[in-house]
C-alpha positions as a printed Julia matrix, in Angstrom:
210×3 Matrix{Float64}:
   0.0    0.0    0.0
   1.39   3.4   -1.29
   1.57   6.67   1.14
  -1.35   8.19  -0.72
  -3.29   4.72  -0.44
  -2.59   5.04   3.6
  -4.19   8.45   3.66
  -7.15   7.95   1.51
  -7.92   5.05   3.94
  -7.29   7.19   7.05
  -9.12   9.65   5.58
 -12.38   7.72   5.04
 -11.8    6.19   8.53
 -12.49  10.1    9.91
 -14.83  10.89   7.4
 -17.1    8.03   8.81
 -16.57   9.06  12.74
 -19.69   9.59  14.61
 -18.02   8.95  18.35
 -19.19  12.06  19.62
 -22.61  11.26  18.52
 -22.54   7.57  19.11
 -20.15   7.15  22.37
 -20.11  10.52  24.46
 -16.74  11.0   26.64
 -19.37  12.31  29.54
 -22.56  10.02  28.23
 -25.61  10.71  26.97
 -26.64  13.88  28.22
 -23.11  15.28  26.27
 -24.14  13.45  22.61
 -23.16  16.13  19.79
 -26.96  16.84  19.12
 -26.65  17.05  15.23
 -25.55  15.12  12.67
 -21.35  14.7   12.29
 -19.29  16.2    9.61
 -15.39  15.42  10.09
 -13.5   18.53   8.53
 -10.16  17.45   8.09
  -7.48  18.0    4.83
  -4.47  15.42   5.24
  -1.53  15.58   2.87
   1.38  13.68   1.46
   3.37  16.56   0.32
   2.35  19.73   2.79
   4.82  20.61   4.85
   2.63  23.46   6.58
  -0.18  21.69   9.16
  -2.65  24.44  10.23
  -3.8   22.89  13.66
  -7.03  24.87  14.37
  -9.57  24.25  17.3
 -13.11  23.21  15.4
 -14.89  23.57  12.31
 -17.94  26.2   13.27
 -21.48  26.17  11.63
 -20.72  27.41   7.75
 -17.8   24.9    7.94
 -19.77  22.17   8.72
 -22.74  23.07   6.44
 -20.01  23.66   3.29
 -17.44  20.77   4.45
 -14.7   23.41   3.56
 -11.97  24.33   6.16
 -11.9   28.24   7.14
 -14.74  28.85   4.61
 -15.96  31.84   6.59
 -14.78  35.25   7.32
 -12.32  33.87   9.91
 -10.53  31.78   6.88
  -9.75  35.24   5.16
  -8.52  36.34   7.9
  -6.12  33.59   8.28
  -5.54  33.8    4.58
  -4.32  37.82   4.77
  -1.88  36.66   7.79
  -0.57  34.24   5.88
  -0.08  35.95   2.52
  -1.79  33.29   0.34
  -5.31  33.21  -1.76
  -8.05  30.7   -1.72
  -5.94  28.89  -4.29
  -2.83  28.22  -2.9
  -5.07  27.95   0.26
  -7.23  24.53  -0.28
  -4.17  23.0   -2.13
  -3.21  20.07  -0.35
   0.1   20.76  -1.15
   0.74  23.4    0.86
  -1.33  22.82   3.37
  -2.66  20.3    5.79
  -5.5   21.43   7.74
  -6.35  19.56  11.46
  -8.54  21.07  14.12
  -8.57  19.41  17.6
 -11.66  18.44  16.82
 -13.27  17.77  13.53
 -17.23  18.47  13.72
 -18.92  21.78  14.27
 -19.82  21.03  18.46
 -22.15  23.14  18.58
 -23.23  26.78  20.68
 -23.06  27.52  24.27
 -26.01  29.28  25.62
 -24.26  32.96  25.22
 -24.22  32.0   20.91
 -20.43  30.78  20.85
 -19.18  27.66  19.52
 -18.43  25.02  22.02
 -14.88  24.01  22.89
 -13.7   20.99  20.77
 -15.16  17.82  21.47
 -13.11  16.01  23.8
 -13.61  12.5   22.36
 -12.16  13.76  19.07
  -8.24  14.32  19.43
  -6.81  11.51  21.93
  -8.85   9.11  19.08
  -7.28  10.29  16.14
  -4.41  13.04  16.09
  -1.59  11.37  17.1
  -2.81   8.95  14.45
  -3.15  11.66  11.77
   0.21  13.5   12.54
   1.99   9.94  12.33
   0.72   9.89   8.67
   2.31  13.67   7.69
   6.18  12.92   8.12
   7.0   15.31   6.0
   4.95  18.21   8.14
   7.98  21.0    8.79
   6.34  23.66  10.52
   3.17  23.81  12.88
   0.32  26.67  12.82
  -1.33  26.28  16.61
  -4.46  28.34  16.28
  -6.2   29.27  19.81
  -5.48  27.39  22.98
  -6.61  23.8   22.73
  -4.12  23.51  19.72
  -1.34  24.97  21.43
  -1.79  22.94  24.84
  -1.5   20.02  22.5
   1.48  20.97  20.69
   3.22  22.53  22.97
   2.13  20.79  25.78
   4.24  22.0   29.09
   5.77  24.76  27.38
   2.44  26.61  26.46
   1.64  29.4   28.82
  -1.67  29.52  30.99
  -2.99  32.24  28.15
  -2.65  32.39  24.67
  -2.04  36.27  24.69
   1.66  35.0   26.52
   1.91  31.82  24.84
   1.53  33.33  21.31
   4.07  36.6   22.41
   6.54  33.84  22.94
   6.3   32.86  19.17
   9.58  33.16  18.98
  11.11  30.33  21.25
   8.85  28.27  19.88
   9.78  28.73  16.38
  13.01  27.84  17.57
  12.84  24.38  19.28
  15.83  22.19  19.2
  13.9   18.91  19.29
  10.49  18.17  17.67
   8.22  20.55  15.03
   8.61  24.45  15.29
   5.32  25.6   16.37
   3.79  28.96  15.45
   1.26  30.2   17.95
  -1.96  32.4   16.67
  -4.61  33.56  17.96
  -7.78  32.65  16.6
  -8.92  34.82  13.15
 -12.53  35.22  14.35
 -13.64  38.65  14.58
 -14.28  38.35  18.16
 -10.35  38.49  18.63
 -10.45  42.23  16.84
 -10.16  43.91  19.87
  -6.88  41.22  21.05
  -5.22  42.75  17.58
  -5.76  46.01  18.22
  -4.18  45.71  21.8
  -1.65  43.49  20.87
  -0.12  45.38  17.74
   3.24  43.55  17.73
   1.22  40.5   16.25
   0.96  41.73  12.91
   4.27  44.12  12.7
   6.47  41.44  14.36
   5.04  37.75  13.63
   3.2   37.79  10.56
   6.34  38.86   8.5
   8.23  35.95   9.55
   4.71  33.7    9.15
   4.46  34.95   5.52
   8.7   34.6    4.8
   8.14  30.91   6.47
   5.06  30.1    4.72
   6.06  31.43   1.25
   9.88  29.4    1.95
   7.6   26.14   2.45
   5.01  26.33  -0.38
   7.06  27.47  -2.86
């Protein structure tokens, strides 16, 4: 079996997930109340993996990663169009947890599921050797991929960009906030962000792709 058999198979594997429908981590009071739609884009060739935290509601109704206003967002920080963008060449594209999970009571999307990441991301990471650099977007990605060495916020976790860009041992992770609009205000009080790290994102990201 070829690399790109491997993960077509792994792919279909997520694609059919329903464990936080059918086997709630916290039982059955916690089931994902609509229907699952894994949102995942795995690669043989990427070497950019865009860890984000989950799909929201136009994801999961389009099946499209960062189709919203929060993927142009992204897009602008990282210098690319929707082209370059959804080719799986230059990018992977992971969330901790791959279905929409829904809106807390105040309107905002739910936290990842919880069931979603110890099942499958080791697994899927495993399967993208050739990944070179990490994109951690929002907390849950960077307590994953950082583990230890994220800070308790992301505001301090993402203004140490630089050490982690420059790990001796294991993937060079690039913290980022979330693109939503609700982190507006965090940009606007936080103005290093885009005059200090998305320069070097863009130099790293066109290095990468190109």
């Amino acid at each position: 079996m070829t690399e790109s058999d491997r993960l077509e198979t792994l792919r279909q594997a997520i694609a059919a997930c329903r464990i936080c429908r059918d086997q709630p981590l916290k039982g059955e009071a916690d089931r994902l109340p609509h229907e699952p739609r894994p949102v995942a884009v795995l690669s043989t060739t990427a070497k950019i993996l865009i860890a984000g935290q989950a799909p929201g509601l136009r994801v999961h109704d389009s099946g499209q990663a960062f189709n919203d206003a929060s993927g142009n967002r992204l897009r602008q920080w990282l210098g690319v169009d929707r082209d370059q963008f959804y080719d799986a060449d230059n990018f992977a594209i992971v969330p901790m947890g791959f279905c929409f999970p829904g809106y807390d009571a105040h309107g905002s999307d739910l936290p990842p599921r919880r069931e979603c990441a110890p099942l499958w991301r080791q697994t899927v990471l495993d399967s993208m050797p050739q990944i070179e650099l990490v994109l951690a977007i929002g907390h849950y990605a960077q307590k994953w991929h950082l583990g230890g060495r994220a800070a308790k916020s992301m505001t301090d976790t993402a203004r140490d960009w630089r050490v982690h860009m420059g790990v001796n041992r294991g993937l060079p992770v690039l913290p980022l906030p979330h693109p939503s609009w609700r982190n507006t205000s965090w940009l606007k009080k936080n103005p290093w962000f885009e005059t200090a790290l998305v320069p070097v994102l863009q130099q790293r990201v066109k290095a990468l792709t190109s």
